[in-house]
N, C-alpha and C positions, 0 to 999 in steps of 0.2 A: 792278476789285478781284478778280474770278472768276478772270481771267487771273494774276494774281499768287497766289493760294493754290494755284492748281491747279502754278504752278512753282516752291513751298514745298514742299506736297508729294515732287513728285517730287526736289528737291535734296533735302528732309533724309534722303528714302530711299536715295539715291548718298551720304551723306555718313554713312550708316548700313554701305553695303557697302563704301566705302573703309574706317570702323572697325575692321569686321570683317575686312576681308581683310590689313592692314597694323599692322605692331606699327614706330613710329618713334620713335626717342629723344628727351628733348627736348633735349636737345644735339645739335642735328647742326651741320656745318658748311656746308652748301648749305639754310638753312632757306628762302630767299627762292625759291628753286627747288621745293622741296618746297611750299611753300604756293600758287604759282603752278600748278601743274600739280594739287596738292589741289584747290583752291577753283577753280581752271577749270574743272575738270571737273566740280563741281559745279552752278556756274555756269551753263554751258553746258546740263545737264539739265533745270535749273527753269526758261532760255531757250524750250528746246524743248515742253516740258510744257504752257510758257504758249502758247506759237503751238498745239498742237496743242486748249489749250482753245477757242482760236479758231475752229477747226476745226470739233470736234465738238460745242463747249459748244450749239447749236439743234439736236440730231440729237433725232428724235421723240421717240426710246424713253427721252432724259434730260430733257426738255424739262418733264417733270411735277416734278420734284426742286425742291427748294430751291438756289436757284444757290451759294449755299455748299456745300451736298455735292454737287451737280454737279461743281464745280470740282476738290475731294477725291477725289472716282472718277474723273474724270480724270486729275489728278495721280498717283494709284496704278493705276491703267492705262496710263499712259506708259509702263514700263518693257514690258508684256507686249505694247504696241500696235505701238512699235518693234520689236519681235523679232517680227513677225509675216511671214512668209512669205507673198509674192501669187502665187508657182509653184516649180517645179523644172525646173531642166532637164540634159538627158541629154547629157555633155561627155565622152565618150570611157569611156562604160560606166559612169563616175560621175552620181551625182544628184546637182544641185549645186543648192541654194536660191536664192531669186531674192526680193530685197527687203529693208527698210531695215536688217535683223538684219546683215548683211554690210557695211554701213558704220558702222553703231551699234560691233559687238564689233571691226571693225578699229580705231576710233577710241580704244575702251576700253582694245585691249591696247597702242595706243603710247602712252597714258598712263600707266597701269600698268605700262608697262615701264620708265620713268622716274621712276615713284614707287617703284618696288623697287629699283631702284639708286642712289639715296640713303638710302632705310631700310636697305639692306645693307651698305653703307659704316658708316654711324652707329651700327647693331647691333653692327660688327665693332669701331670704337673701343670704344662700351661694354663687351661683354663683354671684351675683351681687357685692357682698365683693373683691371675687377673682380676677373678672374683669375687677374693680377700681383697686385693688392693682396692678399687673400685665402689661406690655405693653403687644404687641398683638404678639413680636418677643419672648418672654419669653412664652407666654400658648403655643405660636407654637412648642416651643421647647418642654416644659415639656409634650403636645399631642402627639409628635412623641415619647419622650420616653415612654410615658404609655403605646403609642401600642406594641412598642419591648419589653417590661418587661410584657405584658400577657399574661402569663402561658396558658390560659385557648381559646387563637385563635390562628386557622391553620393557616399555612404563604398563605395560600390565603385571608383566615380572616384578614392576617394584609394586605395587598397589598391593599385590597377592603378600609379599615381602612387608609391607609395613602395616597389612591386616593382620598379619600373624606375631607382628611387633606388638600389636599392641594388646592382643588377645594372652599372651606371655605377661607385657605389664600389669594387664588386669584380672589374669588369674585370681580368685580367692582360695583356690584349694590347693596351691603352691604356696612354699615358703619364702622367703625371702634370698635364703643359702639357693633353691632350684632357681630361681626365676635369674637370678646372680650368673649362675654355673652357666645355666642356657642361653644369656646373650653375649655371654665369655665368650662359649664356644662359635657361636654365630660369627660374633666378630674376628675372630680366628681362622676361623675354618672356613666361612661361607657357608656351612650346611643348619639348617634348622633341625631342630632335633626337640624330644621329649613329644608329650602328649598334643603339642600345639601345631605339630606339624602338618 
């Protein structure tokens, strides 16, 4: 059972930084791709998490724990245990690390490269849908409501948020298709983006 929570742990914390790093529509057209390579690699995490409770779940210094928070500090020490460096070594004037971090984050960014390229596709149909639909006095509108209805930014966040609103409406060296696209995506995503950022 120890082995199993401790690779709960560490999956819902991969399934926390996939959240956080990825904004995907829920309309895409590759979903069965997108959720394979999601959940694999979360998978995969709470795999490893569990072998590695294996590991360490008898090490002296845990061994007084309740095997339920053993298992929890292990599962939240997965991520920092893998990224742990056993040496360095000197490869033509460079220091180059030596240890599981180098097959951990090479593993992470061909996932993630895979998961960006279909949330970048999906983002593209969505915001582009929106765009067309919408004139540019309407996303302006519905941009300025999104920032006073979130919860989640200080009235400095929204000020910084509705200067940048408005520096986008009143671009002159934007077209009317970018300025469109830009508060598509704004209002979609939360993320500001293009030159006004």
């Amino acid at each position: 059972m120890e082995p199993g929570v401790a690779g709960i742990t560490a999956a819902l914390l991969s399934l926390l930084d996939l959240d956080r790093t990825f904004y995907v529509p829920a309309k895409t057209q590759r979903k069965l791709a997108l959720y394979s390579w999601w959940w694999g690699f979360i998978v995969a995490n709470g795999i490893l998490a569990a072998g590695l409770y294996g590991i360490l779940g008898e090490v002296e210094a845990l061994r007084g724990m309740p095997p339920l928070l053993r298992a929890i500090i292990i599962g939240i020490a997965y991520l920092a245990i893998i990224r742990a460096k056993f040496t360095t070594f000197n490869i033509q004037g460079r220091d180059v690390p030596f240890g599981l971090e180098a097959f951990y984050e090479a593993g992470k960014q061909f996932v993630y490269k895979r998961i960006n390229r279909i949330a970048k596709e999906a983002r593209y149909e969505e915001t582009t849908e929106l765009a067309k639909m919408l004139s540019l006095e309407e996303l302006g509108s519905r941009a300025k409501l999104s920032i006073e209805q979130d919860s989640l930014l200080s009235p400095d966040d929204k000020r910084t948020a509705k200067a940048w609103l408005l520096r986008v409406l009143q671009d002159s060296n934007s077209s009317d298709l970018d300025k469109r696209l830009t508060l598509a995506d704004f209002i979609l995503s939360g993320q500001r983006s293009g030159d006004f950022a």
